[in-house]
C-alpha positions in Angstrom: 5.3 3.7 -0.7 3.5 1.5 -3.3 4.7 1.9 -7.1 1.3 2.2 -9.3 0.8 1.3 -12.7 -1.3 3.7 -14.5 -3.5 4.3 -17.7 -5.5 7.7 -18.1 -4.4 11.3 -17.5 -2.4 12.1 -14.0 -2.9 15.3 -12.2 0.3 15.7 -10.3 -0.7 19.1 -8.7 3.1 19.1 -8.4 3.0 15.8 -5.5 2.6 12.8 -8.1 -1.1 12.4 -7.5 -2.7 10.0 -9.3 -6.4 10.9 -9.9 -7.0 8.0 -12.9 -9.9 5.5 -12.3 -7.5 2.4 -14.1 -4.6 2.6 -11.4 -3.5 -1.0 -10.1 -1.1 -1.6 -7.0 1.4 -3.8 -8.7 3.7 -4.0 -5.8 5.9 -1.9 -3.3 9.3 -0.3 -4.0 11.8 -2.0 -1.6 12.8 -0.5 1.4 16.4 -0.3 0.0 15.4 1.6 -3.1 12.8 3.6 -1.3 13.4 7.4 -1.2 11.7 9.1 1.8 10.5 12.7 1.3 9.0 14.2 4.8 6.7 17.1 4.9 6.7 19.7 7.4 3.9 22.0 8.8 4.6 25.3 10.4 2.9 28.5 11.9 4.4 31.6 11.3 3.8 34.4 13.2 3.2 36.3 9.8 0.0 34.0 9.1 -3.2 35.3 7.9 -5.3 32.7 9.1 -3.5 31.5 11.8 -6.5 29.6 13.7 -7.0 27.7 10.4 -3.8 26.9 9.9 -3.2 25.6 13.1 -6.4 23.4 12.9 -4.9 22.2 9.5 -1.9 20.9 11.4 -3.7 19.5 13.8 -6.0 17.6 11.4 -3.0 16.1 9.1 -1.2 14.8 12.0 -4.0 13.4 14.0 -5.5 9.3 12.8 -8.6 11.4 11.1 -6.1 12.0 7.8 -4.4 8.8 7.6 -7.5 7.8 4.9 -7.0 11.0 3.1 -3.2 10.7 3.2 -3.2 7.0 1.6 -5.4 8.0 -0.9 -3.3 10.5 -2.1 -0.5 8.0 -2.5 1.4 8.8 0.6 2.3 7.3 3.7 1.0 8.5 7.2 3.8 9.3 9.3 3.6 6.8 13.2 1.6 8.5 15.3 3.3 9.0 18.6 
């Protein structure tokens, strides 16, 4: 995961997003330093919206949200 330098205001949303215009990639974190936090997705048999959800899932693990996921600072888990 890249390390950005930033100036402006930061909207973390409570996941670290940057959302400032003057970000600059100033270089990645090494591997040995890195910590790896993995998301998980699951349907419960208690959701409201179950067809959405499920197309959610669908949609963040399929190459269609790789773009979205970068741009939100995170890395896109190998697809299989």
């Amino acid at each position: 995961m890249p390390f950005r330098h930033f100036k402006g205001s930061v909207d973390d949303g409570g996941a670290g997003r940057l959302v400032s215009s003057g970000t600059a990639f100033v270089g990645s974190i090494p591997a040995e330093l890195q910590l790896v936090t993995v998301y998980a997705a699951v349907l419960t048999k208690t959701a409201k919206e179950p067809d959405a959800a499920e197309a959610l899932i669908r949609f963040l693990t399929s190459p269609n949200a790789v773009p979205a996921i970068e741009r939100a600072g995170l890395t896109p888990r190998p697809q299989r």
